[in-house]
LOLO-504316 format. One record per residue (C-alpha): residue number from 1; chain; z negated, y negated, x. Coordinates in steps of 0.1 Angstrom, whole numbers. Layout:
# LOLO-504316
<pt><resi>NUM</resi><chain>A</chain><Z>Z</Z><Y>Y</Y><X>X</X></pt>
...
//
This chain:
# LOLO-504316
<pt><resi>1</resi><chain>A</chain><Z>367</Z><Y>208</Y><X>17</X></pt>
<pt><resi>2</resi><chain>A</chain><Z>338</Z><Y>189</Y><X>8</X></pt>
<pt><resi>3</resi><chain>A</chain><Z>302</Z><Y>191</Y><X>26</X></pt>
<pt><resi>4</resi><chain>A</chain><Z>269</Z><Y>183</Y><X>5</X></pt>
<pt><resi>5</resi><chain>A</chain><Z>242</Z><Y>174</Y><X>21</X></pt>
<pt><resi>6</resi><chain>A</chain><Z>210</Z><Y>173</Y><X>4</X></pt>
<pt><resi>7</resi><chain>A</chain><Z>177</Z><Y>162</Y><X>20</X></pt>
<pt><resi>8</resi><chain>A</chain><Z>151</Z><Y>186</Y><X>18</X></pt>
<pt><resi>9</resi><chain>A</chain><Z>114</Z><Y>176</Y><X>3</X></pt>
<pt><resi>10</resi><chain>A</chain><Z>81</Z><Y>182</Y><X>20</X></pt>
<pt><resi>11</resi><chain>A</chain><Z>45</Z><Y>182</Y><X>5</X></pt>
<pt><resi>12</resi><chain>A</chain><Z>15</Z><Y>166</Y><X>20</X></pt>
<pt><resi>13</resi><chain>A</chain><Z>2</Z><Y>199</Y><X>30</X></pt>
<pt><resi>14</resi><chain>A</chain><Z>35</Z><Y>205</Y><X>53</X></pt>
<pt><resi>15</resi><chain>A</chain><Z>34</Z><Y>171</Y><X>64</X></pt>
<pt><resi>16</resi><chain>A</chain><Z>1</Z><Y>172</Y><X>80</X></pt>
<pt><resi>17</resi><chain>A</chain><Z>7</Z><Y>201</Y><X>96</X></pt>
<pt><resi>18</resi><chain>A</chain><Z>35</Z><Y>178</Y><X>111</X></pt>
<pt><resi>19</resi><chain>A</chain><Z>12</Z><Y>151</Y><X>121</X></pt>
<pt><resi>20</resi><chain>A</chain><Z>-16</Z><Y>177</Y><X>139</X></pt>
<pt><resi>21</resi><chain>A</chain><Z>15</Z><Y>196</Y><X>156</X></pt>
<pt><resi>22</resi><chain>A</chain><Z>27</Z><Y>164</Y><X>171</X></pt>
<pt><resi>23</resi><chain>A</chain><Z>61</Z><Y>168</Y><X>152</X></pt>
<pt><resi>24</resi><chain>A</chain><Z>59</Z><Y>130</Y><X>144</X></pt>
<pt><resi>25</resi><chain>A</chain><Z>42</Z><Y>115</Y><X>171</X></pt>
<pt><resi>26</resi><chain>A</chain><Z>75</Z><Y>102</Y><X>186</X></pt>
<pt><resi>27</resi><chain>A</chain><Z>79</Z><Y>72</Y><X>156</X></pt>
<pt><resi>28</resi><chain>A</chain><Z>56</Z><Y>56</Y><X>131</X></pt>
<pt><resi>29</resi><chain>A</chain><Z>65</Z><Y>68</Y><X>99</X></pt>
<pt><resi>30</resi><chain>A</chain><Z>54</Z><Y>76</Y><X>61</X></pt>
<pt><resi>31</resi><chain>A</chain><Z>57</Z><Y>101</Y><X>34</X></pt>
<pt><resi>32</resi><chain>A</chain><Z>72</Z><Y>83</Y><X>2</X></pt>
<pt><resi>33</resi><chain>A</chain><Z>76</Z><Y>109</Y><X>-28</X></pt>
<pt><resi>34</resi><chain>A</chain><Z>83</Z><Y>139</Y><X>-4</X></pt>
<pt><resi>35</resi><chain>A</chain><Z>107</Z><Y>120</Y><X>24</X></pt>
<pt><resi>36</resi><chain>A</chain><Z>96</Z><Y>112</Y><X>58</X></pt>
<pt><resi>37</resi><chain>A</chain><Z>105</Z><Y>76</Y><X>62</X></pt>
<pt><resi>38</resi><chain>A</chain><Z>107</Z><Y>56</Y><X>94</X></pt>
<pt><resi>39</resi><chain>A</chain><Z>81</Z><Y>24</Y><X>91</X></pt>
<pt><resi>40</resi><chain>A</chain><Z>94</Z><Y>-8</Y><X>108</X></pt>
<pt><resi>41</resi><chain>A</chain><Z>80</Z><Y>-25</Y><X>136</X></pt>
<pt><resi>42</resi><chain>A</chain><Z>61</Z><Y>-53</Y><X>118</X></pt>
<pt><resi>43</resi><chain>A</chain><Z>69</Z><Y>-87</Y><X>126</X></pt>
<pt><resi>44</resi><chain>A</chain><Z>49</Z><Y>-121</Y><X>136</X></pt>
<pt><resi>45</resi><chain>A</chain><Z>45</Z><Y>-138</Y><X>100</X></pt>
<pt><resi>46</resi><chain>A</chain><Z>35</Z><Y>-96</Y><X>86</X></pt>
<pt><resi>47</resi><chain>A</chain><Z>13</Z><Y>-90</Y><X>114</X></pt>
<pt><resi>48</resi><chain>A</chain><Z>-5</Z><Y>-125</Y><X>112</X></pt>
<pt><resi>49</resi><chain>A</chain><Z>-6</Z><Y>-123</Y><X>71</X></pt>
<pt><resi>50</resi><chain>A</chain><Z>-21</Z><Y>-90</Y><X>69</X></pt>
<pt><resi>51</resi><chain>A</chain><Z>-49</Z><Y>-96</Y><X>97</X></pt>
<pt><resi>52</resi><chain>A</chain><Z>-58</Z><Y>-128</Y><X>84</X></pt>
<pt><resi>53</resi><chain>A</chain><Z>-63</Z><Y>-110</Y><X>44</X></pt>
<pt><resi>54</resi><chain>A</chain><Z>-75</Z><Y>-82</Y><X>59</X></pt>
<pt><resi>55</resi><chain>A</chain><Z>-107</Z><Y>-101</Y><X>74</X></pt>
<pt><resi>56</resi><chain>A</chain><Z>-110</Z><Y>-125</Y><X>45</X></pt>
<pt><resi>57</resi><chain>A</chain><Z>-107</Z><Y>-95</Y><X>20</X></pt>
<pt><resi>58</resi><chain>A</chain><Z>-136</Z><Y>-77</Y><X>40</X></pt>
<pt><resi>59</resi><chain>A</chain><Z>-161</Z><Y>-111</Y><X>43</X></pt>
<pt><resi>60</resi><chain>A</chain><Z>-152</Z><Y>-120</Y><X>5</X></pt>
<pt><resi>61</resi><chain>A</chain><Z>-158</Z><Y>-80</Y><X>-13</X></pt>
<pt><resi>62</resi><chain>A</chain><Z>-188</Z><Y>-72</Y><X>17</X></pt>
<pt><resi>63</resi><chain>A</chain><Z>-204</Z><Y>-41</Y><X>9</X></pt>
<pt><resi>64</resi><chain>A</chain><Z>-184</Z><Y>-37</Y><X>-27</X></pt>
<pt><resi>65</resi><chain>A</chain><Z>-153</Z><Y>-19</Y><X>-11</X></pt>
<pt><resi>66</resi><chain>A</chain><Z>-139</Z><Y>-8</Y><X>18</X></pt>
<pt><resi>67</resi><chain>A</chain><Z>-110</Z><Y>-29</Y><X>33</X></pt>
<pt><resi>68</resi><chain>A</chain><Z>-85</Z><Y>-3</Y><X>52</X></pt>
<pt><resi>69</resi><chain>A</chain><Z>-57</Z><Y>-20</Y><X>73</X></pt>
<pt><resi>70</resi><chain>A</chain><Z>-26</Z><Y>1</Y><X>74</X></pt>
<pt><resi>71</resi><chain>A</chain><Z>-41</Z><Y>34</Y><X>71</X></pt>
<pt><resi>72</resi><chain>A</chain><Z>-28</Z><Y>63</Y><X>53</X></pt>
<pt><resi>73</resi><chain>A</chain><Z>-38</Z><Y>71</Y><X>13</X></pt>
<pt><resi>74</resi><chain>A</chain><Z>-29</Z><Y>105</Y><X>-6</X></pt>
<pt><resi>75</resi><chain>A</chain><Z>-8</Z><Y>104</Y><X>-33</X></pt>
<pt><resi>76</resi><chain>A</chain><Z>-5</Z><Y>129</Y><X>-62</X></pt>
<pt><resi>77</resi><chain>A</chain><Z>36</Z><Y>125</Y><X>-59</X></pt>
<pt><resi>78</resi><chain>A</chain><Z>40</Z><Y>139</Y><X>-24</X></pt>
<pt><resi>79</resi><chain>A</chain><Z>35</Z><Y>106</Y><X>-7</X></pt>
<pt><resi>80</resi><chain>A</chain><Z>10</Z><Y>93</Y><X>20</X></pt>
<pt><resi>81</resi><chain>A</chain><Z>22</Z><Y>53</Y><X>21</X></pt>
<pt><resi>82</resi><chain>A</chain><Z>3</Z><Y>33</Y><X>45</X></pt>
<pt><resi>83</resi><chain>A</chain><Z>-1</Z><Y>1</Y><X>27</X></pt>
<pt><resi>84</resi><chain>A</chain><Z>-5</Z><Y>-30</Y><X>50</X></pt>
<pt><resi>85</resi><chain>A</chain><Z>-39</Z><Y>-40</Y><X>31</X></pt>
<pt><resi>86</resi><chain>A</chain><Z>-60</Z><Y>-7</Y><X>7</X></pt>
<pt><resi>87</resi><chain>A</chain><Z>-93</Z><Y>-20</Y><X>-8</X></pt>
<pt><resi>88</resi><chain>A</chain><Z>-109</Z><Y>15</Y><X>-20</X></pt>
<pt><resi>89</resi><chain>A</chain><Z>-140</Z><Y>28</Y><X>-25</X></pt>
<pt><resi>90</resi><chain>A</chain><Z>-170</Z><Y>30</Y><X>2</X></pt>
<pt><resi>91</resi><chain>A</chain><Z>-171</Z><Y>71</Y><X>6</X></pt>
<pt><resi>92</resi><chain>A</chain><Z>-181</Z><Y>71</Y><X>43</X></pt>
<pt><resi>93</resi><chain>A</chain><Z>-182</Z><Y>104</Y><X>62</X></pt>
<pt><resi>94</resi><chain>A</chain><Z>-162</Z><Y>119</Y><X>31</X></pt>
<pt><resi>95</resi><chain>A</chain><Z>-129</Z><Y>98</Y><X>47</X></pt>
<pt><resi>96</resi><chain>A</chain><Z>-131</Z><Y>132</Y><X>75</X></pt>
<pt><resi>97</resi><chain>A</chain><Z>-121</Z><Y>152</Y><X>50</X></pt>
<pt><resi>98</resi><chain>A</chain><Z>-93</Z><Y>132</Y><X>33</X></pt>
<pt><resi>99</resi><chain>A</chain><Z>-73</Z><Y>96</Y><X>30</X></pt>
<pt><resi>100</resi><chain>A</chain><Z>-82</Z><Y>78</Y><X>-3</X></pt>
<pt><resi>101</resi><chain>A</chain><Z>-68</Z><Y>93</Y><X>-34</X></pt>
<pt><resi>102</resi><chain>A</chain><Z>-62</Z><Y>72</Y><X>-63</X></pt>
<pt><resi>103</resi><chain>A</chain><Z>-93</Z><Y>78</Y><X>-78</X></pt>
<pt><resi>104</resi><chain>A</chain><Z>-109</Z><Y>59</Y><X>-49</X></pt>
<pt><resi>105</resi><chain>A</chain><Z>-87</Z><Y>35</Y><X>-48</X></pt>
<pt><resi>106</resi><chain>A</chain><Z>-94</Z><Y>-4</Y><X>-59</X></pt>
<pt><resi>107</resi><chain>A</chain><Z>-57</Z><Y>-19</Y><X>-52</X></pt>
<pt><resi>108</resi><chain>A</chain><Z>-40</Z><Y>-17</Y><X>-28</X></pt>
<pt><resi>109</resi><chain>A</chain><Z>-15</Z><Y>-51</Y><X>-4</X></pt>
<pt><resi>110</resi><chain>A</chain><Z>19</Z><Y>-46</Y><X>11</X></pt>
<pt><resi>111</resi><chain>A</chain><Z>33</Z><Y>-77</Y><X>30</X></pt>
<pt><resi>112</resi><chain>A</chain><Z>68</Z><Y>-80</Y><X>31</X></pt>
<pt><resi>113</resi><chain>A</chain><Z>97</Z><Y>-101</Y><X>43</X></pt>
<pt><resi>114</resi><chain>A</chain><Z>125</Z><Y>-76</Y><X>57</X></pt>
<pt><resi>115</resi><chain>A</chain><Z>117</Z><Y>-51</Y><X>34</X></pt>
<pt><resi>116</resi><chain>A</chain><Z>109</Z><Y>-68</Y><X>1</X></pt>
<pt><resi>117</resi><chain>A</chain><Z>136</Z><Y>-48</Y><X>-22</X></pt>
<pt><resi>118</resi><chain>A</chain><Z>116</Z><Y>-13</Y><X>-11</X></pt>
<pt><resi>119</resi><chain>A</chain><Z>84</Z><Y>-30</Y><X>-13</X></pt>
<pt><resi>120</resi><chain>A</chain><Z>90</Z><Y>-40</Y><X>-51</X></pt>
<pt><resi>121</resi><chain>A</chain><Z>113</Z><Y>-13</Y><X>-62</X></pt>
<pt><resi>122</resi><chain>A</chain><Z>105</Z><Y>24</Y><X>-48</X></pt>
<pt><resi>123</resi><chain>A</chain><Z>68</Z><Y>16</Y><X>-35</X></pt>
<pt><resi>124</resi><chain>A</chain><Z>57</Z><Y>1</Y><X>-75</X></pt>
<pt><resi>125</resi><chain>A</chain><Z>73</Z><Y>32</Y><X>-84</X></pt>
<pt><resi>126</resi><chain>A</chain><Z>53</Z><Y>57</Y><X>-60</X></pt>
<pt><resi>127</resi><chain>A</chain><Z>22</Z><Y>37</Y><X>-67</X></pt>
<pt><resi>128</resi><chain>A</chain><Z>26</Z><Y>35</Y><X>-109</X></pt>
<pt><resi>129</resi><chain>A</chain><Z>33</Z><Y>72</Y><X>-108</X></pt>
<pt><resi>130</resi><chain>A</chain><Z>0</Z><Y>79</Y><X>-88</X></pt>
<pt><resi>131</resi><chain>A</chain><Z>-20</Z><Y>55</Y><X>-113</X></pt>
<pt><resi>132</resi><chain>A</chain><Z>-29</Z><Y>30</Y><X>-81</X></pt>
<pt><resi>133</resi><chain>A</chain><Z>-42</Z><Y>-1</Y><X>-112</X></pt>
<pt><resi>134</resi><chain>A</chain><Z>-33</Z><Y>-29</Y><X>-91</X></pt>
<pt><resi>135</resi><chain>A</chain><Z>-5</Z><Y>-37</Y><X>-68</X></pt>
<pt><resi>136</resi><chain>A</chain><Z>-3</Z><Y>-65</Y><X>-49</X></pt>
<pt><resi>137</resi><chain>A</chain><Z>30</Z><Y>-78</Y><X>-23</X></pt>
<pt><resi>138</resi><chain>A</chain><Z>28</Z><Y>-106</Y><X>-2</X></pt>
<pt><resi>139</resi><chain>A</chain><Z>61</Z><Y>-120</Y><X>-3</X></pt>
<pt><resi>140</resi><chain>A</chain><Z>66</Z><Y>-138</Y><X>29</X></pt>
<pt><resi>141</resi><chain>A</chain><Z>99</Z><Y>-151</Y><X>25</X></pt>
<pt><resi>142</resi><chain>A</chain><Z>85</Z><Y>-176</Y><X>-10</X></pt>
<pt><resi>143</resi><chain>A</chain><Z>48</Z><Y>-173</Y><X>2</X></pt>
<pt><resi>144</resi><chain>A</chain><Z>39</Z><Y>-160</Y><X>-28</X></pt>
<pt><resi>145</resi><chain>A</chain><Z>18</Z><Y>-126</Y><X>-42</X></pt>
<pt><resi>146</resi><chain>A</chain><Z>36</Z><Y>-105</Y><X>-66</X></pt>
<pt><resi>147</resi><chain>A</chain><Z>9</Z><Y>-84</Y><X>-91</X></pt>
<pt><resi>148</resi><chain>A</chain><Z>15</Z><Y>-56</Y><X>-106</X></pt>
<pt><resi>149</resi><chain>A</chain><Z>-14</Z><Y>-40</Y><X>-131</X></pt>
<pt><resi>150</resi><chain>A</chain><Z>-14</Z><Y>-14</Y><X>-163</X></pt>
<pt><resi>151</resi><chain>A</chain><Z>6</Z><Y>11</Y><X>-148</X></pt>
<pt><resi>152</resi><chain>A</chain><Z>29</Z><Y>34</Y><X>-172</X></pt>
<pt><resi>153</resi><chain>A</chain><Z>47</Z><Y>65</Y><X>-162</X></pt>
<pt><resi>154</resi><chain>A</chain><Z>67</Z><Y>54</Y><X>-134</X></pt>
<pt><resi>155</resi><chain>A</chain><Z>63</Z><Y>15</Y><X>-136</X></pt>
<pt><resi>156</resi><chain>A</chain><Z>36</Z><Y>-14</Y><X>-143</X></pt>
<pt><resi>157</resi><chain>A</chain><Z>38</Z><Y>-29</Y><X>-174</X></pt>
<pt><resi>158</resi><chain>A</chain><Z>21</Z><Y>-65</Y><X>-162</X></pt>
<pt><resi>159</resi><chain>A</chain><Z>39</Z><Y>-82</Y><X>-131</X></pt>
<pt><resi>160</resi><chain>A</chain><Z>32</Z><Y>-120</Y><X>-127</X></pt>
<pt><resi>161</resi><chain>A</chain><Z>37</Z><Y>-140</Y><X>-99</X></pt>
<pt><resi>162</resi><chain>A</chain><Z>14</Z><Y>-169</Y><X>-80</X></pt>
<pt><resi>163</resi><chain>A</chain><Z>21</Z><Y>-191</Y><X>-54</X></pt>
<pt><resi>164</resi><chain>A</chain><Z>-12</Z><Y>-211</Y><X>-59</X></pt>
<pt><resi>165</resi><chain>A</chain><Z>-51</Z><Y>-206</Y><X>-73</X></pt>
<pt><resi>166</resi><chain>A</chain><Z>-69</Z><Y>-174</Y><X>-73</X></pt>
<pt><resi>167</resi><chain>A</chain><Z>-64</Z><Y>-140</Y><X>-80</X></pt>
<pt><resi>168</resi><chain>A</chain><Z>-95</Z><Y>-119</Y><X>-97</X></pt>
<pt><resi>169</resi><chain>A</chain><Z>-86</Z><Y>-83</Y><X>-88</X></pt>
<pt><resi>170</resi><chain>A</chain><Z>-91</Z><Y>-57</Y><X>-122</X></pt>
<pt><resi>171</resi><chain>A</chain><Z>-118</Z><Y>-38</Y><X>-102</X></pt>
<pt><resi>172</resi><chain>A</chain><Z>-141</Z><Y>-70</Y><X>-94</X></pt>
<pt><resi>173</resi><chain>A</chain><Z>-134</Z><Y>-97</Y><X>-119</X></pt>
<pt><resi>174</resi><chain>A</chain><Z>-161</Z><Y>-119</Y><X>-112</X></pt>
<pt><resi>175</resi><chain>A</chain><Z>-143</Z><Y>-119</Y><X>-75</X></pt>
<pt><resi>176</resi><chain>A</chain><Z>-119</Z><Y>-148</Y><X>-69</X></pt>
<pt><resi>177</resi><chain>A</chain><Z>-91</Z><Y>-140</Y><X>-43</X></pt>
<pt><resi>178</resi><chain>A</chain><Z>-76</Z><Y>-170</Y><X>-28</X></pt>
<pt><resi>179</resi><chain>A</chain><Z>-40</Z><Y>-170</Y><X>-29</X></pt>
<pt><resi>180</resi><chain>A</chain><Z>-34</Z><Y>-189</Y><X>0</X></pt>
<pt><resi>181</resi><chain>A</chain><Z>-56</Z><Y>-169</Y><X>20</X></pt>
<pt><resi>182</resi><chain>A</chain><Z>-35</Z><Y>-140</Y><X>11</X></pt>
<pt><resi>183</resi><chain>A</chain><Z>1</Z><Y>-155</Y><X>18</X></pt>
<pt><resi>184</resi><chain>A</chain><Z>-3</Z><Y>-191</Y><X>36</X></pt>
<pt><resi>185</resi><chain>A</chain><Z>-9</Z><Y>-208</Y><X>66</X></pt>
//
């Protein structure tokens, strides 16, 4: 006899209810395309990398955007990642009522060592198929920023890779992102 066992999918609606009825309060964790998935405990290099950005990105865009460090955003696709860096829109009080949507959303940073594979395989996916424009991961292990821009469907059709220079992000142009301020020491 063979047993099947299929996971079961949520939508955002059921998994806030979660969240306010403390069902998840025992573990961090995020909704990626209808699955509640366990975050890991960041490490040193993550949590130094993404503090450091975070700061830089919020003296270097002052009043264009609003720099969110590792809160939730709402995705079309039943999914409420929590990116490590989300530049979106300045919305204010409005941020009560909901997590950024795509729509208010400039681009958005994961940094990843230990997790790389998810963070340039299933999260590009989730974040193509919600129409996020721009992608960024901090790959710790080369030191290097992975972008990903144009997305299609359920990919982006532009991914290029720098490990030096500047980056000017789709939404500000005339901006110039330091690389190294993103990924090194």
């Amino acid at each position: 006899m063979t047993i099947s066992l299929t996971k079961s999918r949520i939508d955002i609606d059921s998994y806030h209810r979660m969240i306010i009825d403390g069902s998840l309060s025992d573990r961090p964790v995020e909704l990626l395309n209808g699955e509640i998935v366990d975050m890991l405990p960041e490490g040193k290099p993550h949590a130094y990398f993404s503090t450091s950005a975070g700061k830089y990105l919020l003296r270097l865009l002052g009043d264009r955007a609003l720099v969110r460090p590792a809160k939730p955003i709402t995705l079309p696709n039943d999914s409420e990642p929590e990116p490590d860096i989300a530049i979106v829109q300045r919305l204010g009080r409005e941020y009560l009522e909901h997590h950024p949507y795509p729509q208010n959303i400039f681009w958005v940073i994961e940094y990843s060592d230990s997790t790389l594979e998810e963070e340039l395989e299933q999260k590009t996916k989730i974040y193509a198929e919600a129409r996020i424009l721009e992608y960024w991961v901090a790959n710790l292990r080369k030191r290097e920023v992975v972008v990903f821009r144009n997305p299609q469907k359920s990919n982006y059709l532009s991914k290029f890779t720098l490990r030096e220079g500047t980056i000017n992000p789709l939404a500000f142009p005339e901006v110039n992102v330091s690389v190294d301020s993103i990924v090194s020491l």
